[in-house]
Backbone bond lengths (Angstrom), bond angles and torsions (degrees), N, CA, C in turn:
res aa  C-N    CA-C-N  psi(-1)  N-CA   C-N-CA  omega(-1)  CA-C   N-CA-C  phi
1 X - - - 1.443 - - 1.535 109.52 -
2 X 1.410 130.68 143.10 1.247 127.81 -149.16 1.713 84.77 -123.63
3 X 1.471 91.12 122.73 1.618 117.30 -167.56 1.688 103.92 -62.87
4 X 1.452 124.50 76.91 1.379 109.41 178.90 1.638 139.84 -36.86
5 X 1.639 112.15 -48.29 1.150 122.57 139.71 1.588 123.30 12.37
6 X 1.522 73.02 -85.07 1.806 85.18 -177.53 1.123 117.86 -76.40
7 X 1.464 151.60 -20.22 1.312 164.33 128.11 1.093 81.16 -0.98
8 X 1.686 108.05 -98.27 1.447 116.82 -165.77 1.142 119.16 -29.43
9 X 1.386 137.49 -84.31 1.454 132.93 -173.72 1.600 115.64 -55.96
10 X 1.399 115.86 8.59 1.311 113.65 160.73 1.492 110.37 -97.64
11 X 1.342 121.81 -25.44 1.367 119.24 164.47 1.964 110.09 -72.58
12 X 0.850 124.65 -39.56 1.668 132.70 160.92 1.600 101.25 -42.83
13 X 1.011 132.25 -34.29 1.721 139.62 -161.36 1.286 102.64 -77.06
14 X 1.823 91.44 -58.67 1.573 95.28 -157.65 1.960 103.92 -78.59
15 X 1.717 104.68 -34.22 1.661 104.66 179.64 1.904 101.88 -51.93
16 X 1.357 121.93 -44.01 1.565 110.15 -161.72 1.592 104.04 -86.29
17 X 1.783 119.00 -13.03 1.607 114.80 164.19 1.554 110.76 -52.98
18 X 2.193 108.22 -46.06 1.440 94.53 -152.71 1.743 93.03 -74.85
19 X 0.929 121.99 -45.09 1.573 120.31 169.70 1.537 113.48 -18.76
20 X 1.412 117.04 -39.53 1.623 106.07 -142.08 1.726 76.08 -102.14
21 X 1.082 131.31 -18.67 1.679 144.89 171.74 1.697 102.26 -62.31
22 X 1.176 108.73 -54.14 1.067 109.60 -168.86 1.617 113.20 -82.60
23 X 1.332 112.68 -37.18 1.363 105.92 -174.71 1.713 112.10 -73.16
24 X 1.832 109.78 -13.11 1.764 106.68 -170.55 1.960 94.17 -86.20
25 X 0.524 78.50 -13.23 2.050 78.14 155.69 1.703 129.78 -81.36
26 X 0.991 102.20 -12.81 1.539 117.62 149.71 1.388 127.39 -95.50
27 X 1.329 109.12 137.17 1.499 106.46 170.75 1.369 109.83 -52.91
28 X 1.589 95.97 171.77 1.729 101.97 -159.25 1.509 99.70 -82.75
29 X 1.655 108.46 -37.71 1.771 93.09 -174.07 1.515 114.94 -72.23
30 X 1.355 128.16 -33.85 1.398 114.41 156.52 2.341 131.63 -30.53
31 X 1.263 81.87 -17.60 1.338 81.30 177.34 1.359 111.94 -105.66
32 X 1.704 117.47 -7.79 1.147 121.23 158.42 1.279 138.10 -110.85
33 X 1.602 106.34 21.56 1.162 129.54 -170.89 1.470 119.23 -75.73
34 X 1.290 119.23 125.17 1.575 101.70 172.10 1.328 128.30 -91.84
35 X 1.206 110.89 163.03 1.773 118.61 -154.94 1.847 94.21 -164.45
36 X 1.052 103.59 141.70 1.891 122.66 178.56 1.685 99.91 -88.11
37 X 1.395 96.65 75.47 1.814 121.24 150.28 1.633 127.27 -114.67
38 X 1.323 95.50 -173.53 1.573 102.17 171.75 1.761 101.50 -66.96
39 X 1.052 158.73 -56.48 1.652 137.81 148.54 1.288 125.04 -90.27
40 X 1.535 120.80 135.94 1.462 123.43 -164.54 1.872 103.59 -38.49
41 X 1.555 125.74 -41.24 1.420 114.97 -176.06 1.379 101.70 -142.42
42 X 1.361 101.46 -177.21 1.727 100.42 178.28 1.182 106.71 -90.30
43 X 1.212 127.71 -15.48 1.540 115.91 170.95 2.135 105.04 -78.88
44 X 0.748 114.18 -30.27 1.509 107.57 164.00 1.410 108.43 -68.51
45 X 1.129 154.69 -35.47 1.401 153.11 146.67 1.280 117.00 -43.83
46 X 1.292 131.12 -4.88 1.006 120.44 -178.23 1.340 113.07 -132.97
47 X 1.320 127.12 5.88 1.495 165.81 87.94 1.380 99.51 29.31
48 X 1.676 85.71 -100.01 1.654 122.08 175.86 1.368 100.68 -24.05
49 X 1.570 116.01 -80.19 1.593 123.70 -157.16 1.690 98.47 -57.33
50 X 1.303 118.78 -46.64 1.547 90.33 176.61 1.120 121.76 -81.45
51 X 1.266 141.72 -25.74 1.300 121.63 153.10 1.799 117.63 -33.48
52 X 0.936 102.55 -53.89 1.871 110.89 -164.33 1.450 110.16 -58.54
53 X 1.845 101.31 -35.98 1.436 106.50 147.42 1.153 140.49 -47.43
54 X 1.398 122.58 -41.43 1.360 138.03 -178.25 1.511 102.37 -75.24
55 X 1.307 117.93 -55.54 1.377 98.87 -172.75 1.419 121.68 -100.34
56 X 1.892 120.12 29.54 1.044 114.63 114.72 0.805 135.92 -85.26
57 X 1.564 157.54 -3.02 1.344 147.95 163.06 1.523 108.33 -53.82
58 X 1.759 114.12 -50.76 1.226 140.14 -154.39 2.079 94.83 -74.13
59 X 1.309 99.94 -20.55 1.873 91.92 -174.67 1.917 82.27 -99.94
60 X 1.038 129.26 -78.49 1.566 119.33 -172.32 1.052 104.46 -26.20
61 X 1.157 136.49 -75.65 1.640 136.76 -170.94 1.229 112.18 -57.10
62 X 1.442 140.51 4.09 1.456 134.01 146.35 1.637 116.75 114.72
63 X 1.511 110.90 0.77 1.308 101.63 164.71 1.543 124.19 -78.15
64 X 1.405 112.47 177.38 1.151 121.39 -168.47 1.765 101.21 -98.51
65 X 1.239 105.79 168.02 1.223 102.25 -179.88 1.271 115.89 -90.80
66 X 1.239 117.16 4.59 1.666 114.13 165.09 1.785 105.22 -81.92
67 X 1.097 93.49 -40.56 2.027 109.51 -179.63 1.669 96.10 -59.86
68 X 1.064 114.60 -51.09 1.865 121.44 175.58 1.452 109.89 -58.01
69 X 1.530 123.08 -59.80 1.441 108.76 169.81 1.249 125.51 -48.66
70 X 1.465 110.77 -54.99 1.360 105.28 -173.90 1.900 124.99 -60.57
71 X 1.243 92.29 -20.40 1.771 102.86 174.14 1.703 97.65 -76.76
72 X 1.004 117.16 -47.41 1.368 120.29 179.10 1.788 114.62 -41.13
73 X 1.460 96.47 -62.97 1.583 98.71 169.12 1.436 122.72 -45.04
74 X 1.237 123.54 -48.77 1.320 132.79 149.11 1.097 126.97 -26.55
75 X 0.800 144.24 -49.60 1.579 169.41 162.05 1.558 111.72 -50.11
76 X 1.165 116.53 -62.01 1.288 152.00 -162.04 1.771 87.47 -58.41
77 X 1.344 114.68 -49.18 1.674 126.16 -167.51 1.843 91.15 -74.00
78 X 1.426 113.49 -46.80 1.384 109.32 -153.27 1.885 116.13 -76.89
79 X 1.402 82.64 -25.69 1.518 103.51 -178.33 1.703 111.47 -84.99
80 X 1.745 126.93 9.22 1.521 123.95 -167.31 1.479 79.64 -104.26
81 X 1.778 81.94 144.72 1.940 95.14 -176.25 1.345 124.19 56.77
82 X 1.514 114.59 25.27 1.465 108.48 -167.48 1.986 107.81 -85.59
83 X 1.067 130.82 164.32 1.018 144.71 -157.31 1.726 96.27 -105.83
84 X 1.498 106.79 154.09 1.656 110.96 176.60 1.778 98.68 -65.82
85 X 1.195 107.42 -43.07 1.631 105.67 -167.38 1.509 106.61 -63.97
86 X 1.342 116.53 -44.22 1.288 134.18 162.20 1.125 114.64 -38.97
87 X 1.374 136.18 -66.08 1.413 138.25 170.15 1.527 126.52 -58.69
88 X 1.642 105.78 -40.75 1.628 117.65 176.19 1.982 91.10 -55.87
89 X 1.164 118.15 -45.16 1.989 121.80 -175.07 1.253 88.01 -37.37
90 X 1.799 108.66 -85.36 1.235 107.31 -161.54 2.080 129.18 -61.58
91 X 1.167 101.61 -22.63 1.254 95.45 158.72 1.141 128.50 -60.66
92 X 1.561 142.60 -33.42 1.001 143.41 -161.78 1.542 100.10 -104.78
93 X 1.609 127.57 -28.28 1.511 125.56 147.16 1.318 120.92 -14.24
94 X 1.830 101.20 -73.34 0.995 123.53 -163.82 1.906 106.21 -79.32
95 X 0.738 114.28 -26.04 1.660 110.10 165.99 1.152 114.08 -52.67
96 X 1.515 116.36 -57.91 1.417 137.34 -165.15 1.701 99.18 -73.26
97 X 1.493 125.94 -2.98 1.736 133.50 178.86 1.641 95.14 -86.79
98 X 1.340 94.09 -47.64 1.658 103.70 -175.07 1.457 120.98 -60.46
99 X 1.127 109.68 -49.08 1.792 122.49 -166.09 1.914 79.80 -66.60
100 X 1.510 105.14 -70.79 1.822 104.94 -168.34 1.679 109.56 -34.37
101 X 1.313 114.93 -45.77 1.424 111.10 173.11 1.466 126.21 -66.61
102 X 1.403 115.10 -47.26 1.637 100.75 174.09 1.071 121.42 -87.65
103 X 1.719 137.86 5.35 0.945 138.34 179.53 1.935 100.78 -88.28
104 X 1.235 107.08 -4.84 1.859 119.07 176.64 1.256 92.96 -97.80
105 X 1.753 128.32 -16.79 1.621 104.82 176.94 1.053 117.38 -69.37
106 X 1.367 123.18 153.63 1.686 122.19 157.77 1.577 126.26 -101.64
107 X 1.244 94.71 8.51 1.635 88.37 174.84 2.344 87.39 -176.94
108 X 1.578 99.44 100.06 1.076 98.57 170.46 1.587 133.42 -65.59
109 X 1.837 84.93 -1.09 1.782 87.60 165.99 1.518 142.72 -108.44
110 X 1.402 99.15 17.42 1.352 141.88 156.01 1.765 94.95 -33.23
111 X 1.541 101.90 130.29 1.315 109.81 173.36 1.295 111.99 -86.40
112 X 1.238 119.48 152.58 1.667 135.84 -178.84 1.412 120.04 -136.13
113 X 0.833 122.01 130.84 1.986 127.86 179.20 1.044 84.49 -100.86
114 X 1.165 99.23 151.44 1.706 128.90 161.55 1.579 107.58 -112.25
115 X 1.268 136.86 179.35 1.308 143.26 153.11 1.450 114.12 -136.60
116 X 1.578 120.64 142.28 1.711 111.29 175.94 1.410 84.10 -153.38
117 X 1.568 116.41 144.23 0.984 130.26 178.58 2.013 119.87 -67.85
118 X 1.340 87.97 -43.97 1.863 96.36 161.04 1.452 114.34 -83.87
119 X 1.481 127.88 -18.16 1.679 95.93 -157.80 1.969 85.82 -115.71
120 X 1.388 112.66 -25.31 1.665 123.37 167.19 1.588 82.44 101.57
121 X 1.766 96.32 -132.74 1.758 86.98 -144.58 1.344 100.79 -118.43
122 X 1.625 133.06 147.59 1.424 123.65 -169.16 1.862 91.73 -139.38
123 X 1.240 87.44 131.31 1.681 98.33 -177.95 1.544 105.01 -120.10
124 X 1.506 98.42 116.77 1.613 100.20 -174.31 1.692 106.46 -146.12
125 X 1.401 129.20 162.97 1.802 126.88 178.82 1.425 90.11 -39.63
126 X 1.190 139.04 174.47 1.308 161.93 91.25 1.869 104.86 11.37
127 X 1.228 109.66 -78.07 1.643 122.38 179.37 1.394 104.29 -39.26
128 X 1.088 123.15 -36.85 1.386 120.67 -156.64 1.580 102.58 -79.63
129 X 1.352 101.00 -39.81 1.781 105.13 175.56 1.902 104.01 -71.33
130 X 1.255 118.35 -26.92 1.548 116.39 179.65 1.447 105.16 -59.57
131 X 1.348 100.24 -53.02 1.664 113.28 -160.78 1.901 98.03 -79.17
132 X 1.356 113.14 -12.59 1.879 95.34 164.40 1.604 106.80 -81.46
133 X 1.597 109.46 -26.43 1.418 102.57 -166.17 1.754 114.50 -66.67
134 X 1.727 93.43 -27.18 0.984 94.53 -151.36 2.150 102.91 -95.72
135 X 1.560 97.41 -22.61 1.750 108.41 150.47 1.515 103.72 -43.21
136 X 1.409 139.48 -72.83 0.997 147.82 -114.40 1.733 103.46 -86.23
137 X 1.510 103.09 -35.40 1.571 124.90 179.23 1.654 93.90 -92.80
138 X 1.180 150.16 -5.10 1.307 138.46 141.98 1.690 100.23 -70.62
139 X 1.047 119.18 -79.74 1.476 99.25 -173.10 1.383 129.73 -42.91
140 X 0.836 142.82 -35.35 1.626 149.66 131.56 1.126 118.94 -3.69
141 X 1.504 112.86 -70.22 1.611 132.70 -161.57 1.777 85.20 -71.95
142 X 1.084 116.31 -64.06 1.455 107.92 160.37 2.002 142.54 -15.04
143 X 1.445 83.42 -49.26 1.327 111.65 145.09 1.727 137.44 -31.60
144 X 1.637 86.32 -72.52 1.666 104.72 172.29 1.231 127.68 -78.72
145 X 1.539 91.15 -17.73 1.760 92.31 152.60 1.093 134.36 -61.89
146 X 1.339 109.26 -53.89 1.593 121.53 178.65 1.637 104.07 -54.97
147 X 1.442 121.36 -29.49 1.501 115.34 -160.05 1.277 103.80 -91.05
148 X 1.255 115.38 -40.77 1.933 118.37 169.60 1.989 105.64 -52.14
149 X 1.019 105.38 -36.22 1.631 99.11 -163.33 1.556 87.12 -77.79
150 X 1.548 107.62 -32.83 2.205 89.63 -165.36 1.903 95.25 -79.89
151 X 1.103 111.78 -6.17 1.578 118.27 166.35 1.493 107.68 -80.48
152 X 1.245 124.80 -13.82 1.344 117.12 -164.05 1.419 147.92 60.20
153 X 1.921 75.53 33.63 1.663 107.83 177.70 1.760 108.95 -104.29
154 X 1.474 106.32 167.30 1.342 96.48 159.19 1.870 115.20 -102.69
155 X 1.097 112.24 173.10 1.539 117.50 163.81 1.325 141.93 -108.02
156 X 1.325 139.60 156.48 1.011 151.75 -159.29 1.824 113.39 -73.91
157 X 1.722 111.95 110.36 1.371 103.18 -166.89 1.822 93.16 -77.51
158 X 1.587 114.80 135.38 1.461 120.42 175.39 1.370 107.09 -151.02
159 X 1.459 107.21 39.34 1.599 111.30 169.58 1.387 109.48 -75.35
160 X 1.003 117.64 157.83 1.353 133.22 -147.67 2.123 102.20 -84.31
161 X 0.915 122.36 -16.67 1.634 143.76 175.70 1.685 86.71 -68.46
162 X 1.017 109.49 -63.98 1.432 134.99 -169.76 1.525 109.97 -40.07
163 X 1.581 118.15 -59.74 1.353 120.11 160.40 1.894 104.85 -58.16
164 X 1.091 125.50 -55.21 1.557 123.58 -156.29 1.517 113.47 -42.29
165 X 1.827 98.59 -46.85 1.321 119.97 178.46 1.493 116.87 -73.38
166 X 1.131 120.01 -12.40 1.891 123.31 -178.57 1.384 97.52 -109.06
167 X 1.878 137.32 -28.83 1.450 152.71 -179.28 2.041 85.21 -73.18
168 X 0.861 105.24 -81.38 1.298 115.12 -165.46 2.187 109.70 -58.20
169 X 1.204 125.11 -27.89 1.103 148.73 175.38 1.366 87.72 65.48
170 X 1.234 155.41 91.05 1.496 170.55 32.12 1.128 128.24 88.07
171 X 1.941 79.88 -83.05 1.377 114.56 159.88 1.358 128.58 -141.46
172 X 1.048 122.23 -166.32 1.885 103.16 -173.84 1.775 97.03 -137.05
173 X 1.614 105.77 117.36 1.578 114.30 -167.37 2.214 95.40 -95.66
174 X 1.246 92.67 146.80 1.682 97.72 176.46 1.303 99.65 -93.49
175 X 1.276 131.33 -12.29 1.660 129.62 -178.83 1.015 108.37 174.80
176 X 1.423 103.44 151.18 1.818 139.89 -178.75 1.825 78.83 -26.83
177 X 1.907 97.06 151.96 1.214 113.85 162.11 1.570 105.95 -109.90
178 X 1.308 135.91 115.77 0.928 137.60 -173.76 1.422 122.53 -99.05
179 X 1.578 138.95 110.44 1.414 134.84 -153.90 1.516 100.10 -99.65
């Protein structure tokens, strides 16, 4: 049975690679440029998503959310002034945390609790928390679309067809499709 899970966050891998492809073709202050969006720049958007990454890995893998904040703060120091190349590292770190962990699951439909002090406790498969993490960095990337075009850029095509056909080799593209 083919561990969906991991599917997913291998499609999450490859959507935030073509991103990090696409965005080192821009100068660097364009990615730190501010502009009146949903985050002051795209490098703060991309901030966010790894953080959101981090502290889902950090709730699946069984810490508490006091153990999650406090790594968070941590973070919080390591990630100020950080660089796209800098960030593309740790994104792809943290991918490579993910794949090592569910590829040790044995059944990604294994139930999991969560705990949060505001929202209380949500018990759902394992997958189900992959597939929000991995929604959550589509909506995002979504995001940087909208912010490159009000920059008067284009964006990075990472619809999900998009991996199937380059996962599956389909067909064979000469370059990024850009929407």
């Amino acid at each position: 049975m083919e561990n969906q899970a991991l599917k997913w966050m291998d499609y999450h891998l490859w959507a935030n690679k073509k991103w990090f492809e696409h965005l080192k073709m821009l100068p660097e202050e364009k990615v730190k440029q501010e502009i009146k969006s949903v985050f002051p720049s795209l490098m703060d958007t991309l901030v966010h998503m790894l953080k959101t990454d981090l502290i889902w890995l950090w709730t699946i893998t069984g810490r508490t959310y006091e153990e999650t904040i406090h790594s968070l703060n941590e973070w919080n120091e390591k990630l100020e002034g950080v660089t796209l190349i800098e960030i593309e590292k740790l994104f792809m770190e943290i991918s490579s945390d993910y794949k090592r962990y569910l590829n040790g699951i044995e059944d990604p439909l294994q139930m999991v609790t969560i705990s949060h002090p505001k929202f209380g406790e949500a018990k759902a498969p394992l997958q189900d928390f992959i597939l929000h993490v991995v929604n959550h960095g589509t909506y995002h990337r979504g995001n940087l679309t909208a912010m490159l075009r009000q920059m008067g850029e284009a964006g990075a095509s990472t619809d999900y067809i998009f991996y199937l056909y380059e996962e599956q080799k389909l067909f064979a593209r000469s370059g990024e499709t850009n929407v």
